[in-house]
N, C-alpha and C positions, 0 to 999 in steps of 0.2 A: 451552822453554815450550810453544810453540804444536805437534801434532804434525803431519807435512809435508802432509795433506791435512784441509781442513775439511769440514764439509756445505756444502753449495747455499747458497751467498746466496740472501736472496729477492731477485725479482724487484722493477723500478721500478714495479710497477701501483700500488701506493701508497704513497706517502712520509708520511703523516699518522701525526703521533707522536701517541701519548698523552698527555692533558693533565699527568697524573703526571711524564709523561718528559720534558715543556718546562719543568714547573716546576723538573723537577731538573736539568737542563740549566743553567737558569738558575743555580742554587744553584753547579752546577761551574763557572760563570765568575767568579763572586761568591769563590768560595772562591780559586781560581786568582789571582784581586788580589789575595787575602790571603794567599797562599802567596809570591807576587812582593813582595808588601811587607816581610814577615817575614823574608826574606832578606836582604832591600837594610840590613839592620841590621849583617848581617856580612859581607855580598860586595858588592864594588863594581864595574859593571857586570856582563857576562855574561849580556845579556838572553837573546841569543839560544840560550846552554847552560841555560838555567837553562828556558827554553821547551823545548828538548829531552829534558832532565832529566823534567821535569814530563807530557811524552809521554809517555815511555818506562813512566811511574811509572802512568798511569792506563790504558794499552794492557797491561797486565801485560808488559813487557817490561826486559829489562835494559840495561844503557848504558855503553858502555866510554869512557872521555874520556881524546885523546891531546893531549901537550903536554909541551913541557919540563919540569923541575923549577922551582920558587917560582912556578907560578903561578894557584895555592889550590885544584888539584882535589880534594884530599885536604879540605879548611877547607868546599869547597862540598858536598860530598858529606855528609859527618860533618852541615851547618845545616842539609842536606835532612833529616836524620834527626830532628834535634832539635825541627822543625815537625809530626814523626807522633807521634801517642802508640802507637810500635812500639819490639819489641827492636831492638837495631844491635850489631852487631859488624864488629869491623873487624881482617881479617886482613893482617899483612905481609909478603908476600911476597921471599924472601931466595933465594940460591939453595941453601942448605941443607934448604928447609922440606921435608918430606915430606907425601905424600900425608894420613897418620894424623894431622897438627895441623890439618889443617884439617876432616875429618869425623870424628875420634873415635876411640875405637880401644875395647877390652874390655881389662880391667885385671880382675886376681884380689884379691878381698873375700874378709873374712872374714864369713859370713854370721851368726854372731853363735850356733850353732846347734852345739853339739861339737864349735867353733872348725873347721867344716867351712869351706870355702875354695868360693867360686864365682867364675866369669867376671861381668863387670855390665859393659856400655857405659858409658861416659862422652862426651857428647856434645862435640863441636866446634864452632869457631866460625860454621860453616854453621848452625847453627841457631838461624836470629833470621831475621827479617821484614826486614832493610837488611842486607846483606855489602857492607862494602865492601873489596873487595880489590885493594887498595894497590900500583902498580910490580905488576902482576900477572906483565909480562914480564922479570922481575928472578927468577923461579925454571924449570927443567926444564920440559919441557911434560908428563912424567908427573904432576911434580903439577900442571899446571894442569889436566891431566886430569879432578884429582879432584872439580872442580865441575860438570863434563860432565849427570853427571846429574839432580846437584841444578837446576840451571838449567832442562833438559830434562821431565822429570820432577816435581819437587818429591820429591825421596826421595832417598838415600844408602843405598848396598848396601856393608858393613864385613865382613868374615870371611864372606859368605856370610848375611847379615843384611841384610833392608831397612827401612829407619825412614824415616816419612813428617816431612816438614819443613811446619810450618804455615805457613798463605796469610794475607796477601800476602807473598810472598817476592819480592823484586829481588836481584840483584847489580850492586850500579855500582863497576864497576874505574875504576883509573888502568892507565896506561901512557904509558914514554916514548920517546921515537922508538926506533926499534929501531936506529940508527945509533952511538948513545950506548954508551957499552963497558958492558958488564954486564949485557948485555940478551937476550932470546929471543925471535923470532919466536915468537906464538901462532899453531898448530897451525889448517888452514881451517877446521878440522869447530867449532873453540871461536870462532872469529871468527863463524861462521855463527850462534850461538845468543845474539848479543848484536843486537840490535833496531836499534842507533842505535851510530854508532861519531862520537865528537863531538868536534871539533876544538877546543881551547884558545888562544885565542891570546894574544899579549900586550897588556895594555890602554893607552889612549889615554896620552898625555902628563897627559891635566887627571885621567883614572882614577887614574892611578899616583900623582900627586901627595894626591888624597883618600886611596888607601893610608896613603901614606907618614904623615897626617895620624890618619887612623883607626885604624892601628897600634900607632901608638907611645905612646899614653898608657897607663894602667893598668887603663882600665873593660874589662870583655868584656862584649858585649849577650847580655841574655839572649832566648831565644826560646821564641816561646808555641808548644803542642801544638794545632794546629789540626783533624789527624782521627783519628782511630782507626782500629783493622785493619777492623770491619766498615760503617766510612763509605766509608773507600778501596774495599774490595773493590764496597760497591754502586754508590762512580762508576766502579770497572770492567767491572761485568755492564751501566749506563748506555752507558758507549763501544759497546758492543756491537752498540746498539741502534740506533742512531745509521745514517740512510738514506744511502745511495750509489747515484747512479745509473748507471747500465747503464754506460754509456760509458764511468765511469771503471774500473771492472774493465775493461775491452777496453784500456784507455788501460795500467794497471799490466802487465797483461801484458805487451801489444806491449811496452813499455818493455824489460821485463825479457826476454823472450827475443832482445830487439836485442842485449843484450851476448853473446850465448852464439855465438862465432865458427861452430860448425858448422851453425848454423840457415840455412834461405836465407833468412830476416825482418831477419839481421847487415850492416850497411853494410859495404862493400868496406871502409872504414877499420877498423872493430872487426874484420875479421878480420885487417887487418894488426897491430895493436895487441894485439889482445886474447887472452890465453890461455886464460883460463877465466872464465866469464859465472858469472852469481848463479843462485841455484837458485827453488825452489818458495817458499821461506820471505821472500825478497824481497818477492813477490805479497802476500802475507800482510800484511808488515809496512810495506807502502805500505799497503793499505787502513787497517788498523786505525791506521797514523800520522796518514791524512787524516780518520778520524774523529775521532782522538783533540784534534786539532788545531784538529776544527769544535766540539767540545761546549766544548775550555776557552775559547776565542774566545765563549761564548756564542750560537752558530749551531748551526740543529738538522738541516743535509744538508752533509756533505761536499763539497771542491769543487776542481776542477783546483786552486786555488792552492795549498790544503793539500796534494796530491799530487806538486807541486811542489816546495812549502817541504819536505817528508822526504823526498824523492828522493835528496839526496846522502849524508845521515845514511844512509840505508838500503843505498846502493849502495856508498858507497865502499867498503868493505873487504868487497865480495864479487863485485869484477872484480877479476882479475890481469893483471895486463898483462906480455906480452912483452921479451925485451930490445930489442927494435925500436924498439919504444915508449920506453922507455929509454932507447935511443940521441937521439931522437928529443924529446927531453923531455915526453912523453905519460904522465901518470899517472891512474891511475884517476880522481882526482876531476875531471881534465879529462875523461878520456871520460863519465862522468855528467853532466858539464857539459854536453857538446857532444849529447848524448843530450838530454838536454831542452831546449834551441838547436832541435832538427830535431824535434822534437814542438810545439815553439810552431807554427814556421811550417807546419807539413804542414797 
């Protein structure tokens, strides 16, 4: 999405939004209820993925949600879609699929012309505005490959051919623990170009019981289209706009270059622990998380807590930890834990 270096934040000399910008502000927290409402028709609980969901969508970022099998990342993903008035597709990922079903491939037509024969594209299911791609870790990582760019970029290069994919473009993957038989680690370079890597878990006893109730009779809820591609995109040029002050980029950084063992800013424990720290696109996507986080909360400056609240979303799966750490029962989302532990009190 985002490429590794942006321009200059402005500076905190002034945070005064325009009154345009408060009003739409407001409008993206108003909407945000109505997005969280709209859901609660077919998902039961999951505030807090469904708040990450809803980041990831308005920071222009993608979203990978990890979690066992049944339990509805596929059902939540698909209601997100059905709330935008956008394309969706949704790819399944097998381990047979090949790179060519998922971007397309040139097929020979008859061009209709002295029954002359030409090459024509046929697109794939990358090209839609919501990919969701399903058990993403259930195929090869050459094809997981294949979304590298489109995610990166917005475009697909096929035979030597580049075709631009229309904005707003997300990918919100599933994945299931990579412990589970049939499964592939994704590759770091593909973990790094997902924004928010979002934990699933199993819901309460009184959840599961409303499941079991909401289920199983015969109605399915229908759900309203609440924005369009060029609403979504303007409350995303909105995030953008949205004031940070100084401190918290000094904050995102320090954070982020605390995982990276070889730095001296690394605690004696992250270098025992840690193999490999998060990169530049961390930085990134803590900012634009804590924005993204202030404008649907209906607040118009960013603020530790929201830098905070997407901290783990952002870091987990882009520290690796050691087999020490392992040994040790140390996993990354305890070392981001323990990372902002020692960022409270400093």
């Amino acid at each position: 999405m985002e490429d590794s270096t942006l321009a200059p934040a402005p500076t905190s000399s002034s945070f005064e939004l325009p009154a345009d910008d408060v009003a739409a502000i407001d409008e993206l927290g108003k909407t945000y209820q109505a997005f969280k409402a709209e859901l609660s028709k077919a998902i039961v609980g999951q505030e807090a993925v469904i708040e990450k969901l809803a980041i990831c969508l308005f920071a222009r970022g993608h979203a990978l949600l990890m979690g066992v099998p049944g339990l509805a990342k596929t059902l939540l993903i698909s209601s997100v879609a059905r709330t935008f008035d956008l394309s969706f597709n949704r790819i399944q990922f097998t381990p047979d699929l090949m790179p060519a079903d998922i971007t397309g491939t040139d097929i020979i037509q008859e061009s209709g012309v002295g029954g002359r024969r030409e090459f024509e594209f046929v697109k794939g299911p990358v090209f839609a505005n919501i990919v969701l791609a399903d058990e993403i870790n259930r195929a090869p990582a050459k094809t997981q490959s294949a979304m590298l760019e489109a995610m990166q970029e917005l475009k697909v290069t096929v035979l030597g051919k580049t075709y631009d994919l229309q904005p707003p473009f997300f990918v919100l993957a599933t994945q299931n623990p990579v412990e589970q038989e049939g499964t592939y680690p994704l590759p770091e370079a593909q973990l790094d170009r997902f924004m928010f890597l979002i934990d699933v878990d199993y819901p309460s006893a009184e959840e599961e019981k409303q499941i079991a109730r909401s289920t199983t009779g015969t109605a399915r809820p229908q759900l309203d289209h609440l924005l369009d591609g060029p609403k979504v995109m303007a409350f995303q040029a909105l995030v953008r706009r949205v004031p940070v002050p100084d401190h918290l980029y000094d904050l995102a950084v320090a954070m982020v270059r605390k995982t990276r063992p070889g730095l001296p800013e690394a605690p004696a424990w992250v270098k025992d622990y840690v193999a490999w720290g998060a990169g530049p696109r961390a930085v990134q996507y803590l900012i634009l998380g804590a924005k993204a986080r202030a404008a649907l909360q209906g607040r118009y400056m960013a603020s530790l807590d929201d830098l905070e609240a997407v901290a783990p979303a952002v870091l987990g799966h882009r520290v690796i930890t050691n087999f020490a750490a392992e040994s040790q029962g140390m996993n990354s989302k305890r070392v981001v834990q323990r990372l902002i532990e020692e960022m409270r009190q400093a």
